[in-house]
C-alpha positions as CSV (number, residue, x, y, z in Angstrom):
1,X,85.3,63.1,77.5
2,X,84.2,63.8,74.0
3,X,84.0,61.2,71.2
4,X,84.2,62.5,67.4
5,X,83.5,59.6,65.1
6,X,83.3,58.7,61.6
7,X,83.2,55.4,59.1
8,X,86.0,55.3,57.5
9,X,89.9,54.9,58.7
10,X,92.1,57.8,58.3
11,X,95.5,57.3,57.3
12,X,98.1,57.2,60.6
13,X,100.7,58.8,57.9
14,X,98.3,62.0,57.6
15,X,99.0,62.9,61.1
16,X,102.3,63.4,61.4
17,X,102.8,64.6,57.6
18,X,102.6,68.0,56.7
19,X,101.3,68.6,53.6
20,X,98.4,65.9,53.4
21,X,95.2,66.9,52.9
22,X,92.6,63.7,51.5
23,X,88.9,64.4,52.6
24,X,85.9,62.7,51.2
25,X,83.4,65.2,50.7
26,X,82.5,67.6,47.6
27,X,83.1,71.0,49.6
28,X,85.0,70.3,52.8
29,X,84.6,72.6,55.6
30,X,88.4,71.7,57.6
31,X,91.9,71.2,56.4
32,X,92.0,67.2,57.7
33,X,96.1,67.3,58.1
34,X,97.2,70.2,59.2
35,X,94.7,71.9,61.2
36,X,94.0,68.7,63.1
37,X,98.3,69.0,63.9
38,X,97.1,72.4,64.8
39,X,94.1,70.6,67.2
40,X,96.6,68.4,69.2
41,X,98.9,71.0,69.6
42,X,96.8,73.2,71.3
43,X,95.0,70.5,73.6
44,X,98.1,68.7,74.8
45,X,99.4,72.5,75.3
46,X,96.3,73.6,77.4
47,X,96.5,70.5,79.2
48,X,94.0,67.9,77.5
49,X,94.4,64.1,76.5
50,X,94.0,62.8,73.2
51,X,93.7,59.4,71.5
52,X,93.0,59.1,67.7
53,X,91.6,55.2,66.9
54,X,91.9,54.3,63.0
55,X,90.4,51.0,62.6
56,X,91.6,48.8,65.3
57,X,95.5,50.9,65.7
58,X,95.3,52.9,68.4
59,X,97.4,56.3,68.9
60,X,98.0,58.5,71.6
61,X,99.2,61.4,72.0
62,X,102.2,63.2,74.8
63,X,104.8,65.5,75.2
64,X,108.5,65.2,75.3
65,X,110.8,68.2,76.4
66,X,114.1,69.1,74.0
67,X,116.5,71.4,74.4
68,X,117.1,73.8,70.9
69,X,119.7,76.7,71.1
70,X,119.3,76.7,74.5
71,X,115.2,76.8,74.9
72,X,113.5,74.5,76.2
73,X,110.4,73.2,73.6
74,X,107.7,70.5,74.2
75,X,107.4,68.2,71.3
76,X,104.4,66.2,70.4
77,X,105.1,62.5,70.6
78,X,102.6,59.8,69.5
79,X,102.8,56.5,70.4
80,X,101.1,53.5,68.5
81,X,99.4,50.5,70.1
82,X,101.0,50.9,72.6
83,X,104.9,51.6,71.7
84,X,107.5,53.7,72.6
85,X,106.6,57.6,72.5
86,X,107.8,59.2,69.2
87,X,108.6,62.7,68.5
88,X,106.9,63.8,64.8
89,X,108.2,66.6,64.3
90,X,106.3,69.9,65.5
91,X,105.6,71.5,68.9
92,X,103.0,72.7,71.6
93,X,104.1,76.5,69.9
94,X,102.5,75.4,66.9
95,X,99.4,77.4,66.6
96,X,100.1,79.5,69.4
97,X,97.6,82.0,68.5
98,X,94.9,79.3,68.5
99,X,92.5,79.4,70.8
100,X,90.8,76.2,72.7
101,X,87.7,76.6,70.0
102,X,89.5,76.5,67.3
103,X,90.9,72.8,67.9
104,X,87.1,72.6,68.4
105,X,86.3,73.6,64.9
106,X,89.2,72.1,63.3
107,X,88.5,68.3,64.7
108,X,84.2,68.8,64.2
109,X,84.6,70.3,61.0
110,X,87.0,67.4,60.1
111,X,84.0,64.9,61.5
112,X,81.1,66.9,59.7
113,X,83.1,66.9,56.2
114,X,83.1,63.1,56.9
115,X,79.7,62.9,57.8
116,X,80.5,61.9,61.7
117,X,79.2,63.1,64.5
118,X,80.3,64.4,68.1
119,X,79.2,63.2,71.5
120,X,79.7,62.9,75.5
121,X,81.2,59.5,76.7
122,X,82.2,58.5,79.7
123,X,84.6,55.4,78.8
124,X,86.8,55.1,75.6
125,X,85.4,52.4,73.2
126,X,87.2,49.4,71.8
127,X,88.6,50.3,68.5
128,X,87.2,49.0,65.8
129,X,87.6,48.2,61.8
130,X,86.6,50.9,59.5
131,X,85.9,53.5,61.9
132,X,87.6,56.9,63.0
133,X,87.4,58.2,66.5
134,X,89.2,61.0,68.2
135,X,88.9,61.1,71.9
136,X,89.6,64.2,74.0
137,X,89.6,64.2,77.2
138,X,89.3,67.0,79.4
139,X,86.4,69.5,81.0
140,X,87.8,72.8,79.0
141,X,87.0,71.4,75.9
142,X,84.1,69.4,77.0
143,X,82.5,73.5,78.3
144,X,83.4,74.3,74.8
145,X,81.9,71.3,72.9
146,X,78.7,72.0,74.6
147,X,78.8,75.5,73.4
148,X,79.6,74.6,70.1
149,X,76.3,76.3,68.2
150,X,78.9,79.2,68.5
151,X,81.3,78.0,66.8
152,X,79.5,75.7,64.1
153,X,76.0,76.3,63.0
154,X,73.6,74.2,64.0
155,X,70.3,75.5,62.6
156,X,68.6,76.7,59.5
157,X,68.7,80.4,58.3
158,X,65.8,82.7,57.8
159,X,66.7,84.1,54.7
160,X,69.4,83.4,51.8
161,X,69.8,85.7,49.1
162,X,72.4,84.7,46.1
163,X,75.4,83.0,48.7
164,X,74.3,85.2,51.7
165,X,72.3,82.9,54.2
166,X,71.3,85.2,56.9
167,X,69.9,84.2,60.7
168,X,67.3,86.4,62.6
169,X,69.1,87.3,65.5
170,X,72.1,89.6,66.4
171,X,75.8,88.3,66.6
172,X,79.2,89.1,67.0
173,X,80.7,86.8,64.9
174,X,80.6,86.0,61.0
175,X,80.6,82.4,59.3
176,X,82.2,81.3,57.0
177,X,80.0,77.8,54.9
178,X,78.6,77.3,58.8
179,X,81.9,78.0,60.9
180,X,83.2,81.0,62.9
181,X,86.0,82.3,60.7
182,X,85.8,86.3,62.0
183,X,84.9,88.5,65.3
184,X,83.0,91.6,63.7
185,X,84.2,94.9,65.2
186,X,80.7,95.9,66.2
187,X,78.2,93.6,66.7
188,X,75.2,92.7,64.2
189,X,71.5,93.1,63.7
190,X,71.6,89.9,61.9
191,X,74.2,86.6,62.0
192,X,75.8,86.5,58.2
193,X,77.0,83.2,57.0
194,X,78.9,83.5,53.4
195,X,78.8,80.4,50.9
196,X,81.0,81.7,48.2
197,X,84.7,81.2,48.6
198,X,86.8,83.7,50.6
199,X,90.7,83.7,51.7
200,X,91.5,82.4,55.0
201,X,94.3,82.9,57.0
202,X,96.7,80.0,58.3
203,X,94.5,79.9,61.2
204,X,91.1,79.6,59.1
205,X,90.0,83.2,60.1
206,X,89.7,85.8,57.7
207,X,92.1,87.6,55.9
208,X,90.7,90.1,54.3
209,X,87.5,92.3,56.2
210,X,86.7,94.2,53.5
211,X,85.9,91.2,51.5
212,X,83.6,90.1,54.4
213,X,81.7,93.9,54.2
214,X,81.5,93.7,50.2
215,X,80.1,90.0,50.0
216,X,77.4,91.1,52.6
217,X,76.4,94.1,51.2
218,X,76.0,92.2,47.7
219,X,73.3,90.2,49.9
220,X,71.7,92.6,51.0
221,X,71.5,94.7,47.6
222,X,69.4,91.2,46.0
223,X,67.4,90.8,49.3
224,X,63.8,90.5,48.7
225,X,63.0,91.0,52.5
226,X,62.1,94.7,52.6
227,X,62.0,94.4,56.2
228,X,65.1,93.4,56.8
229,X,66.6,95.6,54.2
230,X,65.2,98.3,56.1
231,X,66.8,97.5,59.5
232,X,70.1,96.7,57.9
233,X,69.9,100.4,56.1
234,X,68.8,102.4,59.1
235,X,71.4,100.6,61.4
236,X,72.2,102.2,64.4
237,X,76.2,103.1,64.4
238,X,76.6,101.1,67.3
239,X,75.9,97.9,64.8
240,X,78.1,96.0,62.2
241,X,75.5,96.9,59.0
242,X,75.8,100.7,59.6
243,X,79.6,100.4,57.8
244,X,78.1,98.7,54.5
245,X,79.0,100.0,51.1
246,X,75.9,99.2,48.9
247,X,77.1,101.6,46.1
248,X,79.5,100.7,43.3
249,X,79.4,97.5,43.4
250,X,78.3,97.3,39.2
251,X,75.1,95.2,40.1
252,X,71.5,96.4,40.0
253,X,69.5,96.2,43.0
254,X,66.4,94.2,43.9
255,X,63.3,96.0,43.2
256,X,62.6,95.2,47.0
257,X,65.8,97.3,47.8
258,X,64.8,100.2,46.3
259,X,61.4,100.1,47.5
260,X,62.6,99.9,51.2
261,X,65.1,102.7,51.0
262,X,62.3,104.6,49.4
263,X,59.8,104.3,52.5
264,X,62.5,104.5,54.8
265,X,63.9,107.3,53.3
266,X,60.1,109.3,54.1
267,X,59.8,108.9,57.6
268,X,64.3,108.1,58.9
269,X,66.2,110.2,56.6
270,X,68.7,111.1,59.3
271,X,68.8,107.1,59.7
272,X,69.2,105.7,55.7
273,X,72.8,104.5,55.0
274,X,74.4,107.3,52.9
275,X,75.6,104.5,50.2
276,X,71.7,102.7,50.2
277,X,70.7,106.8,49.4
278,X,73.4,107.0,46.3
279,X,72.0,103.3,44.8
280,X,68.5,104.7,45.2
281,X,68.8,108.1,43.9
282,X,70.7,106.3,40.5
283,X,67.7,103.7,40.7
284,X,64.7,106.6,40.4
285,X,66.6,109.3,39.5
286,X,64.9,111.6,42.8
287,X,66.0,113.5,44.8
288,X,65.0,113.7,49.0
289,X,61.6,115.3,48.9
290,X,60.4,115.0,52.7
291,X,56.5,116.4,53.5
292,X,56.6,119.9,54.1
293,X,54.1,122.0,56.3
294,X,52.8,125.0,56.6
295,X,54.1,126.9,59.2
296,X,51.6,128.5,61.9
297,X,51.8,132.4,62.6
298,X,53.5,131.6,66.3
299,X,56.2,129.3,63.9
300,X,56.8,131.8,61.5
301,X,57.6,134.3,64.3
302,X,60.5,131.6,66.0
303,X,61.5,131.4,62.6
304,X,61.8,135.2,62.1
305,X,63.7,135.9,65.2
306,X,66.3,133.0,65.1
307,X,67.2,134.2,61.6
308,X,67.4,137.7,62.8
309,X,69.6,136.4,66.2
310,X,71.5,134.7,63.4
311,X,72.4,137.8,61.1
312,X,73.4,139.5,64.4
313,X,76.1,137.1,65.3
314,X,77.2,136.7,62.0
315,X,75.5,133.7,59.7
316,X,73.6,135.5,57.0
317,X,72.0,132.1,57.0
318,X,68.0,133.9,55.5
319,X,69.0,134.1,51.8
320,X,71.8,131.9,51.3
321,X,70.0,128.9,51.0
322,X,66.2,127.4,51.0
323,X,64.5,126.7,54.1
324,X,62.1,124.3,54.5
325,X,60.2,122.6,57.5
326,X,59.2,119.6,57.4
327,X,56.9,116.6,59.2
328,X,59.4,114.8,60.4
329,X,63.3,113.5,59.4
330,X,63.3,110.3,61.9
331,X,64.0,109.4,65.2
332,X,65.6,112.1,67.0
333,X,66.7,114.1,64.1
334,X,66.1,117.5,64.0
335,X,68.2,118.9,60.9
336,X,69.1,118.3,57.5
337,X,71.6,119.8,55.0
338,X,71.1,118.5,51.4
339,X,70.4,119.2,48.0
340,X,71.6,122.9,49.1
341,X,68.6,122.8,50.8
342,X,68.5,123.0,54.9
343,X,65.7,121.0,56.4
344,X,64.3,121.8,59.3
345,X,62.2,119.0,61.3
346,X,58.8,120.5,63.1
347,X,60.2,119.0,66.3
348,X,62.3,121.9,66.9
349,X,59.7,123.8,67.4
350,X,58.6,122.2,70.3
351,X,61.8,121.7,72.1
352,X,63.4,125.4,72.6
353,X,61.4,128.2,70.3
354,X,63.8,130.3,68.6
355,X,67.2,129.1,70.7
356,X,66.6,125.5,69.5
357,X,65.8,126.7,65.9
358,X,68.6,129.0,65.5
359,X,71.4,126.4,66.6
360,X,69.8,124.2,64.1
361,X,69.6,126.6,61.7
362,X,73.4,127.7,62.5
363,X,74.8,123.6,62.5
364,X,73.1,122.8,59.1
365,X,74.4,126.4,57.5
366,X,77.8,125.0,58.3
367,X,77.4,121.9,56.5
368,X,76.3,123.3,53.4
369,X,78.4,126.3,53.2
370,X,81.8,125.0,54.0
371,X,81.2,121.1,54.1
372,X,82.5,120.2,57.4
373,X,80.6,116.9,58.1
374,X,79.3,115.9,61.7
375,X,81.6,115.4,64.6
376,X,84.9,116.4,62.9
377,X,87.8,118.4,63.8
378,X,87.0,120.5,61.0
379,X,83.4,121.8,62.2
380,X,84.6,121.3,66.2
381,X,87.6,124.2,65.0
382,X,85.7,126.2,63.1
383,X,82.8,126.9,65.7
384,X,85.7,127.3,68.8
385,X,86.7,130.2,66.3
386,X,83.3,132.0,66.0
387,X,83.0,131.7,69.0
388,X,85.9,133.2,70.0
389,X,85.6,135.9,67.3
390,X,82.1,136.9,68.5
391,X,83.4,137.1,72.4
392,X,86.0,139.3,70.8
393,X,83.4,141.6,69.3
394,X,81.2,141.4,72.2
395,X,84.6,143.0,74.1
396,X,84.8,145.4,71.8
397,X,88.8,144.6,71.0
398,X,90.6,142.0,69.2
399,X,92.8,139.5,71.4
């Protein structure tokens, strides 16, 4: 069983009122009233015991079936020291989107805003004046009290900037004053754990993602941890950070931020968040200026006869917009349109000759000249269509 206890004796009347909500702390975590009807709700539904102890009265909780319109409904009775089971007033359906954790985080939060703690027992203590206990028995939520550094935090973070306190180590979920309030939709580089007030829903999970991404990215913008800054702004789409908006927001950046996109801009262009770009180039007033080489006489002859292959298929790609080859444009990336400017890495080069070069040169011609982004629909349609216009040409008739 697991034991929750605190000094102090809470108020039997609180339990089985709605709309009572008396806790002793300056900046409570839980909702001590209704989330902990919530709590017994969902154990006595999944099949747990419970036993509240204020002071020396002792209160336990079952179930009563009732017949309404026709449905049968389990009502939560509670019976004190001892008495006849009474029905107050709500069901097992209450919370029915709750999950076993949440009674978890409802009934520790509760304890932690009144500076109790949790533990293992294996008997039920005598009640006793001026103390709190609630007692659950069962092993589903003991598996989940022992788990509970997932729920509640337990540790200290790495870093906090402004009401951001950030943990080194990846996550799925984001906290909310040290408690799980949201799943992300893609897990994180970093575990996020807001201090400044945002709207929770009825079941103390957040309402509003957006506000989540906009409260983070504000964190990151004052960060003073140019490593981390640059992780978060080169994040792999496959993680949470590579959705931030940095730009917009009306507040100036840390000089740390704009150093970090600045290096990382040099050597992962094809990486750097495209908002972290905007909030640097208003910062310096630059523009992208990656190293450029010279090309060797073997390079300028690929160069030469991809163009050329290029004009024969139809992309008059040699003078409609600057060329330039450069050291490097990250990790993998071997092509850049911007600043009507196509960048070419040296990479390419090495990986095909002219073929390589000249599907480069073709992909980043696209961009510029009729703005169709990446993996779209738009560029996907147009490039079935040349293709299907040069095969027509290469027939010699029209379809």
């Amino acid at each position: 069983m697991i034991i929750f206890e605190n000094a102090g004796e809470i108020d039997v009347r609180s339990i089985s009122t709605f709309g009572v909500s008396v806790k002793e702390g300056d900046n409570p975590i839980g909702f001590f009233g209704t989330g902990l009807k919530y709590a017994i709700a969902v154990l006595l539904r999944t099949g747990h015991k419970i036993e509240i102890q204020s002071g020396r009265t002792v209160v336990r909780f079952g179930l009563a079936t009732e017949v309404v319109r026709g449905q049968d409904f389990e009502f939560v009775t509670m019976a004190t020291d001892g008495g006849a089971p009474v029905s107050i007033g709500f069901t097992t359906q209450l919370g029915k989107q709750w999950e076993l954790w949440m009674a978890y985080r409802e009934i520790a939060c509760n304890c932690k805003d009144e500076s109790g703690r949790g533990f293992h027992a294996t008997t039920v203590p005598p009640a006793e004046a001026g103390t709190t206990r609630i007692v659950v028995m069962g092993d589903a939520f003991e598996g989940v009290f022992d788990q509970g550094h997932l729920y509640i935090l337990a540790d200290k973070p790495a870093m906090t900037f402004g009401t951001l306190e950030v943990r080194n180590r990846r996550g799925t979920d984001l906290f909310y004053r040290g408690v799980r309030v949201m799943q992300l939709n893609k897990p994180s580089l970093y575990t996020y754990n807001l201090q400044s007030q945002i709207t929770l829903t009825e079941d103390r999970t957040v309402k509003s993602p957006w506000e989540v991404s906009n409260r983070i990215a504000k964190g990151v913008l004052q960060s003073t941890d140019r490593r981390f800054i640059a992780d978060v702004i080169a994040a792999d789409n496959e993680f949470f950070e590579s959705q931030l908006d940095f730009h917009g927001w009306g507040m100036p950046p840390s000089d740390e931020f704009i150093q970090a996109v600045g290096n990382t801009i040099s050597d992962r262009r094809l990486k750097v968040n495209e908002s972290a770009m905007k909030v640097w180039k208003d910062a310096t007033r630059q523009e992208f200026t990656p190293r450029e080489i010279t090309l060797t006489k073997v390079q300028l002859i690929s160069l030469q006869r991809a163009l050329d292959f290029c004009e024969r298929i139809g992309f008059s790609i040699r003078d409609a917009y600057p060329i330039k080859v450069v050291e490097t444009l990250g990790s993998g990336g071997l092509g850049l349109a911007e600043n009507n400017t196509i960048f070419i890495a040296e990479r390419v080069f090495q990986l095909g000759g002219s073929k390589q070069l000249a599907s480069t040169l073709i992909e980043e011609y696209v961009h510029l000249r009729h703005g169709y982004a990446d993996m779209t629909r738009e560029l996907q349609s147009f490039l079935f269509e040349k293709l299907v216009s040069i095969g027509e040409e290469l027939a010699g008739e029209p379809l």
